[in-house]
N, C-alpha and C positions, 0 to 999 in steps of 0.2 A: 424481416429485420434481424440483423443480427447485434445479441445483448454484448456489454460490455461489464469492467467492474473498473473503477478508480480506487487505487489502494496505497496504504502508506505502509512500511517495511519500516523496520526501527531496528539497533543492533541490545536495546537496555532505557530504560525508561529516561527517558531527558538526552537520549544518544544520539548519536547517526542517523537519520531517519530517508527512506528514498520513496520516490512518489510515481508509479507506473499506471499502467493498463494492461487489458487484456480482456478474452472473452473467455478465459476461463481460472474464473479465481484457484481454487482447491487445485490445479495443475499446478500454476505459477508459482503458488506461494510454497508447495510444493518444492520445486525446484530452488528455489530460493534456500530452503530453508536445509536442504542436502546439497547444497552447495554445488549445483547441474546451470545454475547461469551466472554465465562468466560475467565477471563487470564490477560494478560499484557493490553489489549488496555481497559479492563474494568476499571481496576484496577488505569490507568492513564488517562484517557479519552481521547484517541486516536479516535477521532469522525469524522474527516478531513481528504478525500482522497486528497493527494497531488500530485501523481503520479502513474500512472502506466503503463503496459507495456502490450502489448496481445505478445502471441505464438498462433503459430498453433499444437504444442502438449506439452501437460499438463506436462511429466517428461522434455522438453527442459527449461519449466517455472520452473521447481521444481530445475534444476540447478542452474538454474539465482539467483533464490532465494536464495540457500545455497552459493551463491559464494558472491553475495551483503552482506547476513549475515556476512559474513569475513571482511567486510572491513569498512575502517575508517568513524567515523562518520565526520567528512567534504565531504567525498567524498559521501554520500549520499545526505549532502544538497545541494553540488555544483550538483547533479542530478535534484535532485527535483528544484531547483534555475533555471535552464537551463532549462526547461522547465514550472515553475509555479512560477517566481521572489516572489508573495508578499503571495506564499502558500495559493491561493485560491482552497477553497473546491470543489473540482471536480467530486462529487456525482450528484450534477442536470445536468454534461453535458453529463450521461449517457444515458438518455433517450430522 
């Protein structure tokens, strides 16, 4: 099996916030955060892991993800809220 992580990007606490996957968090967020993928989080500077989520296989994560995709934006922050109240950036406490 290969793991996965579901993860939330934000540009500032109550901002922008964008909802991905991957199987390798500390890469991604990585590149997010040095501005290396093109797209939405460059675009608004989505530089802030505010949350995320491990799986132990990567299409369980790739659900999660297109299901979160679907849904309201409160109910992402009351996610991220419930686990990271003032949206501190969650990148250093990967290592």
């Amino acid at each position: 099996m290969n793991a996965g992580f579901v993860y939330i990007m934000a540009n500032r606490k109550n901002g922008t916030i964008y909802v991905g996957v991957t199987n390798d968090l500390v890469k991604r967020v990585f590149e997010h955060r040095e501005g290396l993928a093109d797209g939405f989080t460059k675009r608004y500077g989505c530089k802030l892991l505010v949350w995320f989520e491990a799986f132990d296989d990567l299409q369980e994560a790739r659900r999660r993800e297109l299901q979160m995709k679907e849904w309201k934006r409160a109910w992402k922050v009351r996610l991220i809220e419930e686990a990271n109240l003032e949206w501190d950036d969650l990148y250093p406490t990967l290592f």
